[in-house]
C-alpha positions in Angstrom: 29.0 -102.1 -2.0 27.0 -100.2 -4.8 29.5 -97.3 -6.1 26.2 -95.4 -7.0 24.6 -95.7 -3.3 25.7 -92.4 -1.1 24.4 -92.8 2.4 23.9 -90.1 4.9 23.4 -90.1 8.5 21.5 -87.0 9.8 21.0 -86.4 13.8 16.3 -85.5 13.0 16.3 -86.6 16.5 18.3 -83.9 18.1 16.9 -81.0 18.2 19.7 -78.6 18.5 20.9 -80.1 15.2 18.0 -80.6 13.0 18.7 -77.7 11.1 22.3 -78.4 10.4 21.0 -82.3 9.0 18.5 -80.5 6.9 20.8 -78.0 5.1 23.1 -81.3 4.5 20.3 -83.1 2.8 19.2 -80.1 1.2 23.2 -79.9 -0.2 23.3 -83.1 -0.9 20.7 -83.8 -2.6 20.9 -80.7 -4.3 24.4 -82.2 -5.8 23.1 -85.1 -7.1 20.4 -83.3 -8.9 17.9 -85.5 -6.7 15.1 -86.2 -6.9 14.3 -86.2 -10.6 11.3 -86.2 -12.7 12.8 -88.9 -14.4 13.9 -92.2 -12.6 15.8 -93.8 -15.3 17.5 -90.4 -16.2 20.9 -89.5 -14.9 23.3 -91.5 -13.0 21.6 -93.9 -11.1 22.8 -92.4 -8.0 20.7 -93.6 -5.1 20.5 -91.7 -1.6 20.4 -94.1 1.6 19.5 -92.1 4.7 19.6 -93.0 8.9 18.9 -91.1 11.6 21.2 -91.6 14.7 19.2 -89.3 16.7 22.0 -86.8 17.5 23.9 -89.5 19.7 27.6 -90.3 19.0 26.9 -94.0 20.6 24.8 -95.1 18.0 26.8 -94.2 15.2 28.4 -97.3 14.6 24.9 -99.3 14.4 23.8 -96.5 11.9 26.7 -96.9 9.7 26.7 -100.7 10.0 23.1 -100.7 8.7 23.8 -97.7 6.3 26.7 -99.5 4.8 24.6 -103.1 4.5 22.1 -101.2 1.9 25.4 -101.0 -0.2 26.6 -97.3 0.7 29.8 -96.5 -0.9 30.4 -93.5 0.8 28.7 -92.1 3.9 28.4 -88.6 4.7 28.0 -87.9 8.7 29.5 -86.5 11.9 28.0 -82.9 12.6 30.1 -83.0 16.2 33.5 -84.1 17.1 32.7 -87.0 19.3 30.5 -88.7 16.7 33.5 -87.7 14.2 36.1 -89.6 16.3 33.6 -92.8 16.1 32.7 -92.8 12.8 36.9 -92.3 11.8 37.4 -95.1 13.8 34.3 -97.3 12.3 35.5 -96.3 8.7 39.3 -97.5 9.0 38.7 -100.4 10.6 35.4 -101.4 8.0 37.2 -99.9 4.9 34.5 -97.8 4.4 34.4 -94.5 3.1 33.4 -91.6 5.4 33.1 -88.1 5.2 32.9 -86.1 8.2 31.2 -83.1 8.3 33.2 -81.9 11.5 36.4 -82.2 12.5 37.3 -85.3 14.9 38.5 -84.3 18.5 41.0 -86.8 18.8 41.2 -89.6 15.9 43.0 -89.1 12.3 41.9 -89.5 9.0 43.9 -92.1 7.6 42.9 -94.2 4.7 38.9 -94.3 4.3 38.0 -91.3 6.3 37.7 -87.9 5.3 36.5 -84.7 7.1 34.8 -81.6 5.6 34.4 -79.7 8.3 36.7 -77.9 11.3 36.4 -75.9 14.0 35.7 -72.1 13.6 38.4 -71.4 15.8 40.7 -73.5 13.3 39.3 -71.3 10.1 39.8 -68.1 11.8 43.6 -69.3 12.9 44.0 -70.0 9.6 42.6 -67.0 7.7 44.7 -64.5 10.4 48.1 -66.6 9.3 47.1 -66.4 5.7 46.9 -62.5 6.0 50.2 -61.9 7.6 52.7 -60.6 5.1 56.3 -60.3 7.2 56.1 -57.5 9.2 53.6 -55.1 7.0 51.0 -53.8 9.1 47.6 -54.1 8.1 44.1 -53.1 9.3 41.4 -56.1 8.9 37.7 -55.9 9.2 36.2 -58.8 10.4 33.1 -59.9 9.3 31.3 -63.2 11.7 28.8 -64.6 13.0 28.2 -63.0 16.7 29.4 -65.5 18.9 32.6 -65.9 17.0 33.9 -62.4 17.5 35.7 -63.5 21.0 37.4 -65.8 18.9 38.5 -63.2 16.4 40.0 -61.6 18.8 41.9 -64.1 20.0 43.0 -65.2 16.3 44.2 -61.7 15.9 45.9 -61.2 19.1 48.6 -63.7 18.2 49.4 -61.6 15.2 51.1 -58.4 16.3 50.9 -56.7 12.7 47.2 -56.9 12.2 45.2 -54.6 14.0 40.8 -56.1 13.9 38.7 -53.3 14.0 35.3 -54.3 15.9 33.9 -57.9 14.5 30.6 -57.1 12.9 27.6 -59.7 12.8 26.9 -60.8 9.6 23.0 -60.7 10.1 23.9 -57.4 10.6 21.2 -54.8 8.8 21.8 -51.2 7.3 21.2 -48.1 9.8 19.5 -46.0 7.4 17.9 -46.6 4.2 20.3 -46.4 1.2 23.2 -47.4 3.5 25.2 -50.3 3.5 25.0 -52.9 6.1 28.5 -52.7 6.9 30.4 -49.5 8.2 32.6 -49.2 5.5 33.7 -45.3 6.6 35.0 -46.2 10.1 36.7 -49.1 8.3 38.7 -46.6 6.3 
């Protein structure tokens, strides 16, 4: 194991998630100030990437090979199934792993370690964090689209907050030189 050797599996192969690996090699990457102009300069942080095609069954392979170049840590997982594998590869290889969404059924335990959770989970937990004993409040919801079904439902287990409409955050101003957001019905 090199300490300075970060490996990252991205799904290139799957088309529904492409974009999603490329934003976490773009974040990555980003992070470690790679590349640089200079090769000696820096750290000497080196970046060790696999593609497992999008397909939670060949995650193990992946990391097996990703972990032979000497990856200390390995950043992976953008679903749930391939989560639950790679939590399970990680304990039992003592490798580090970070998971970029939340496993379905297995726990982190020692070497695992998960970044990501379901939007339903985040929007649970920002509708608790705004209850303060039985004060009433009004709360504007601001998502993407396909979410706002499960504001609702976040909401609608807490009886003192009262959502107005979710609003799309792609959403665009009505007029020029207004906001995007309706900030006077919000009132």
């Amino acid at each position: 194991v090199d300490r300075r050797t970060i490996g990252i599996v991205i799904p290139a192969g799957s088309e529904m998630l492409r974009d999603q690996a490329a934003d976490v090699m773009r974040g990555v990457a980003w992070g470690l100030e790679l590349p640089r102009r200079d090769q000696t300069a820096g750290d000497q942080t080196r970046l060790v990437t696999r593609d497992d095609g999008g397909r939670a069954d060949q995650i193990e392979a992946v990391l097996d090979d990703i972990s032979g170049e000497g990856a200390g840590v390995i950043v992976c997982a953008l679903q749930g199934t391939t989560a639950d594998r790679a939590v399970k590869w990680s304990e039992k290889n003592h490798v580090a792993v970070i998971t970029l969404a939340a496993p379905i059924k297995e726990n982190t335990v020692h070497y695992a370690f998960n970044l990501g959770s379901l939007p339903q989970q985040q929007l649970k937990a920002l509708a608790d964090a705004l209850v303060t004993g039985t004060m009433k409040r009004k709360v504007a919801p601001v998502v993407d689209s396909d979410l706002a079904d499960d504001v609702s439902a976040a909401f609608a287990a807490h009886p003192t907050l009262t959502p107005f409409q979710p609003v799309p955050c792609e959403i665009g101003a009505t007029a020029v030189g207004e906001g995007r957001f309706p900030l006077t019905a919000w009132e």
